[in-house]
C-alpha positions as CSV (number, residue, x, y, z in Angstrom):
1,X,206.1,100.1,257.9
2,X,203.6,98.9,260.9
3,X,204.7,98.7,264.1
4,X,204.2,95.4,264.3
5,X,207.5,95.3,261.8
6,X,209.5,97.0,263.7
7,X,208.9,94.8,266.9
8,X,209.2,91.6,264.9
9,X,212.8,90.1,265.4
10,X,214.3,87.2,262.5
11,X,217.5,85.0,262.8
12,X,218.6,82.5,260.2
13,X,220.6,79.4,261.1
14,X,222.2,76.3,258.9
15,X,222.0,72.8,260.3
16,X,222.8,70.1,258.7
17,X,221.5,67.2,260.6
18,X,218.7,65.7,263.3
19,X,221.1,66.8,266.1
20,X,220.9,70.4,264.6
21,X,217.1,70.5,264.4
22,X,217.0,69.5,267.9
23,X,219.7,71.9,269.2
24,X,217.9,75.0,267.4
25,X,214.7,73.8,268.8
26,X,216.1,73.6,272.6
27,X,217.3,77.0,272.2
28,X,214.2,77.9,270.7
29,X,212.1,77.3,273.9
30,X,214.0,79.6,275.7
31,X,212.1,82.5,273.1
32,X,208.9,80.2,274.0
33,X,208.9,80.6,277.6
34,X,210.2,84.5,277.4
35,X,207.5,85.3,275.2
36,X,204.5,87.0,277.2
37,X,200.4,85.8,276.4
38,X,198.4,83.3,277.6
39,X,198.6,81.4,273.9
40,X,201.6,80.8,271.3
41,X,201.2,80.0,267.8
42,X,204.1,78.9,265.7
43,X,203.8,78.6,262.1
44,X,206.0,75.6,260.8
45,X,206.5,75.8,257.1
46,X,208.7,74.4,254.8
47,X,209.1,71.4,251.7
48,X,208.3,67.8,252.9
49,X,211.3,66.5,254.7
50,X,212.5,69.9,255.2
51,X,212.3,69.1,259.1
52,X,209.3,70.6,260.7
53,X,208.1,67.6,262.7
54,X,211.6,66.8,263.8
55,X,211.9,70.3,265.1
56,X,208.1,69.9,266.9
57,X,208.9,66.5,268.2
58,X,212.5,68.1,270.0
59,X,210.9,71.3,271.1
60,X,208.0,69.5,272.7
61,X,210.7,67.0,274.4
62,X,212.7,70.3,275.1
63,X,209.7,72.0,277.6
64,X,208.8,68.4,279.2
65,X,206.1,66.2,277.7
66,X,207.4,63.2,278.3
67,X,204.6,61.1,276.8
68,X,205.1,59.5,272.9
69,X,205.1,62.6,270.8
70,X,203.5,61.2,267.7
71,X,203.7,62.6,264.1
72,X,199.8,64.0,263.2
73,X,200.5,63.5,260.0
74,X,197.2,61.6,259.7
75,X,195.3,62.3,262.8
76,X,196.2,66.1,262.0
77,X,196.0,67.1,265.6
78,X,198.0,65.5,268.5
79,X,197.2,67.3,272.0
80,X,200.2,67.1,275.0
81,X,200.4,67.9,278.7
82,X,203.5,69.3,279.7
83,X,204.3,68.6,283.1
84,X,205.1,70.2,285.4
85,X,203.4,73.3,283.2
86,X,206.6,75.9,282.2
87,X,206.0,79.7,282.0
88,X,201.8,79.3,281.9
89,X,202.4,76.2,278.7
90,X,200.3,73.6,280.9
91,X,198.7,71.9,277.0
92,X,200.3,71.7,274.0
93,X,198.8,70.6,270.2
94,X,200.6,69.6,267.1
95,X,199.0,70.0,264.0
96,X,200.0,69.1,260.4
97,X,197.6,70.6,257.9
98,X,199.3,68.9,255.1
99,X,195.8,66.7,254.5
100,X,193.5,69.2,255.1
101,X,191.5,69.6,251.8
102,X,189.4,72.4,253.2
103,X,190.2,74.7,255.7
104,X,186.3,74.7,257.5
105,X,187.7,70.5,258.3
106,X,189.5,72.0,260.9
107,X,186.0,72.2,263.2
108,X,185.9,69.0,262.6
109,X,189.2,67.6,263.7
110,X,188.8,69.1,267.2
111,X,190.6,72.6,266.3
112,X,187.9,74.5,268.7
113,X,189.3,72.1,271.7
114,X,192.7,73.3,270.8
115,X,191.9,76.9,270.5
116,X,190.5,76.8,274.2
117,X,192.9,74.2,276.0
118,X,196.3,75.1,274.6
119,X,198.4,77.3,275.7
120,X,201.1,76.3,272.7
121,X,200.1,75.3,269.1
122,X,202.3,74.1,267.0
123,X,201.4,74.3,263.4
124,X,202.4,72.5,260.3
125,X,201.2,73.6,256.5
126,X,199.2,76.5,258.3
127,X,199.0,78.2,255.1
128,X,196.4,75.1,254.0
129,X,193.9,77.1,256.2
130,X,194.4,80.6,256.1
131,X,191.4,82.8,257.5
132,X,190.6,80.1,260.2
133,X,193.7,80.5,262.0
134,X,194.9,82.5,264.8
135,X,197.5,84.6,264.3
136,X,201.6,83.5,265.1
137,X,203.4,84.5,267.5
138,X,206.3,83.3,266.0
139,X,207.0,81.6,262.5
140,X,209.4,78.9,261.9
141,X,211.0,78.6,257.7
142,X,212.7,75.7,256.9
143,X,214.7,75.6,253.2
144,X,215.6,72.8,252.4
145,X,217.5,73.4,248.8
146,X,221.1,72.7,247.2
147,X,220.4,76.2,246.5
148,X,221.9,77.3,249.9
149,X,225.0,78.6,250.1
150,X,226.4,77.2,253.4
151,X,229.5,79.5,255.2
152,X,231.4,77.0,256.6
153,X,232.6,73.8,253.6
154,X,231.9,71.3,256.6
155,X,228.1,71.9,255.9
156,X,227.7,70.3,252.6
157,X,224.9,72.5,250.9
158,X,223.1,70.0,249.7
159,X,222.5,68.7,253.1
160,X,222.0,72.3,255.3
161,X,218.7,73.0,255.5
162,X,218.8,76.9,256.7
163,X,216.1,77.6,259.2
164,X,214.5,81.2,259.4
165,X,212.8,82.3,263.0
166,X,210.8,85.6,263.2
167,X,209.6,86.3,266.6
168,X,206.6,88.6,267.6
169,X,204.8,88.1,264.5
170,X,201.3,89.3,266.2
171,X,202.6,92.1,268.6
């Protein structure tokens, strides 16, 4: 086991609706802001509709960008200015990799921009260009299956989408 396994940290959470996604996400920023580096990389990944950009969209709300926040679905890249800037975060960018055919596109979408400007990158369907990446800092799972077997009978299980967050993927 690497180091880097031991120092990695993972909690799993059910939610079951919008208000979930954006409550997890809220408390979620609080890991954000604690976590030390002049860059953040979080790896979204889960099914379509699973709730990836819902959970962008709130977290970005959460540390202040008060602009539209816009799904980059199609523009695959959508920069933010958070302001006032929180714990060093002064730009934040969005990306959702779903379209990318190949991963050397990414050059020309803008990704170098990002690289150097951002101090948090949010990425969707980062396994669509593995190798040109930077490495997470943390990594956000979302299941989205009837296959979950929710604790409490209030979360129906075919609507509880169980979220998995491992911290300190690249210490």
């Amino acid at each position: 086991m690497a180091v880097s396994d031991l120092m990695a940290r993972t909690s799993i959470t059910l939610v079951d609706s919008e208000h979930g996604t954006e409550a997890l996400a809220v408390d979620f920023v609080k890991t954000l802001l604690a976590t030390a580096g002049s860059q953040r990389v979080v790896y979204l990944r889960g099914d379509l509709g699973a709730g990836k950009s819902v959970f962008a969209r709130c977290l970005l709300r959460a540390l202040g960008v008060t602009e539209t926040i816009k799904s980059p679905t199609y523009t695959l890249v959508e920069p933010y200015s958070v302001e006032p800037p929180i714990a060093g975060i002064a730009q934040a960018a969005h990306l959702d990799l779903y379209r990318l055919v190949d991963p050397e596109e990414l050059y020309f979408i803008g990704f170098d921009d990002v690289l150097l400007n951002a101090e948090l990158i949010l990425i969707e369907w980062p396994e669509k260009a593995l190798g040109q990446l930077p490495t997470a800092t943390h990594e956000v799972i979302f299941s989205y299956s009837s296959k979950i077997d929710a604790p409490d009978a209030a979360l129906g299980a075919s609507s509880a989408r169980q979220v998995t967050i491992t911290e300190n993927c690249a210490i």
